[in-house]
Each structure stands twice: as C-alpha cells, then as structure tokens.
N, C-alpha and C positions, 0 to 999 in steps of 0.2 A: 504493500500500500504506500509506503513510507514511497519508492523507488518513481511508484507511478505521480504522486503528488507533484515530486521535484520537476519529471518530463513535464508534468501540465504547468508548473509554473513557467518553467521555460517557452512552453508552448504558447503562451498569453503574449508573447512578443515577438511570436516563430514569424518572416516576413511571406512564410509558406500561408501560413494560416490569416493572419492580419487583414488583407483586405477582405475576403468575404464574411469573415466575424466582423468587422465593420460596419458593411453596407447592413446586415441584418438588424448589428444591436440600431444603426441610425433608423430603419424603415419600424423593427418592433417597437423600440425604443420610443418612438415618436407616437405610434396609434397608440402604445399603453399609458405614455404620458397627457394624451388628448381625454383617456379614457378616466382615467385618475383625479387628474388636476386640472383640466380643459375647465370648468367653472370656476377653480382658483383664479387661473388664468386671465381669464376674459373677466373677472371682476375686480382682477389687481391685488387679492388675497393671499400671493404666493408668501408664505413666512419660511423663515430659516430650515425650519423643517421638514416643510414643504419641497424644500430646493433638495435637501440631500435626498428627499424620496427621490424625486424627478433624477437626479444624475444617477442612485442605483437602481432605475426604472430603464438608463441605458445600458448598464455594466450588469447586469443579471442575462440578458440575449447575447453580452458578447463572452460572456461566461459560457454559457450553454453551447454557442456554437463552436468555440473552441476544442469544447469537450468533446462535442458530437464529431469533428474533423480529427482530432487527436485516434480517438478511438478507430474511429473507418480508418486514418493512413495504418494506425498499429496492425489492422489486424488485416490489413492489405497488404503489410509487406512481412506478416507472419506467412500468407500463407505461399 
C-alpha cells in the first residue's frame, strides 16, 4: 500500500497524466461548483469557506482521474 501511495503521489505531477486530469477536474470541477455554490455565487455570498469548498470541488476530479489513469497505465503494462 505504503509502495502504491508514493507512485500516486508522484503521479499527481506525472506530465503523462497532467493534462487530461486537468481538462476533467476544470469541466467537473466547474458543473459541481455551479451545483454547490452557483447561489452563493450569483448573490455574492461566497465566504472563506465557501472558497476552500469551491477549490476542493476542483482537486477531488483531478484526484480521481489520476487514480483512474495510474491504475489503467499499471495494469496495462502489467500485462
């Protein structure tokens, strides 16, 4: 576990991986922030806490899809 943690932290800056964990967390990142906070928003109500939701509302999709590429290239060039 310890082994695979270290590859995925590496991987969160792999130039392999980087741009399409990108484009994802920006396109999810934005509908769930609309989804969330979209009347914060629009009525000017964002608060400090608000804001660190909103940025790990981007970094949760670009977590995910890292994991999800990590995992397919591992087990692509396992076999």
């Amino acid at each position: 576990m310890t082994t695979f943690l270290k590859l995925f932290g590496r991987s969160l800056i792999n130039p392999q991986f980087f741009p399409t964990a990108f484009k994802v967390a920006c396109v999810v990142g934005t509908v769930l922030l609309v989804i969330n906070h979209g009347h914060a928003l629009l009525n000017r109500e964002m608060t400090r806490e608000r804001w660190l939701a909103a940025a790990l509302t981007y970094c949760v999709p670009y977590l995910v899809n890292v994991h999800g590429q990590l995992i397919s290239h591992t087990r692509h060039h396992r076999q």
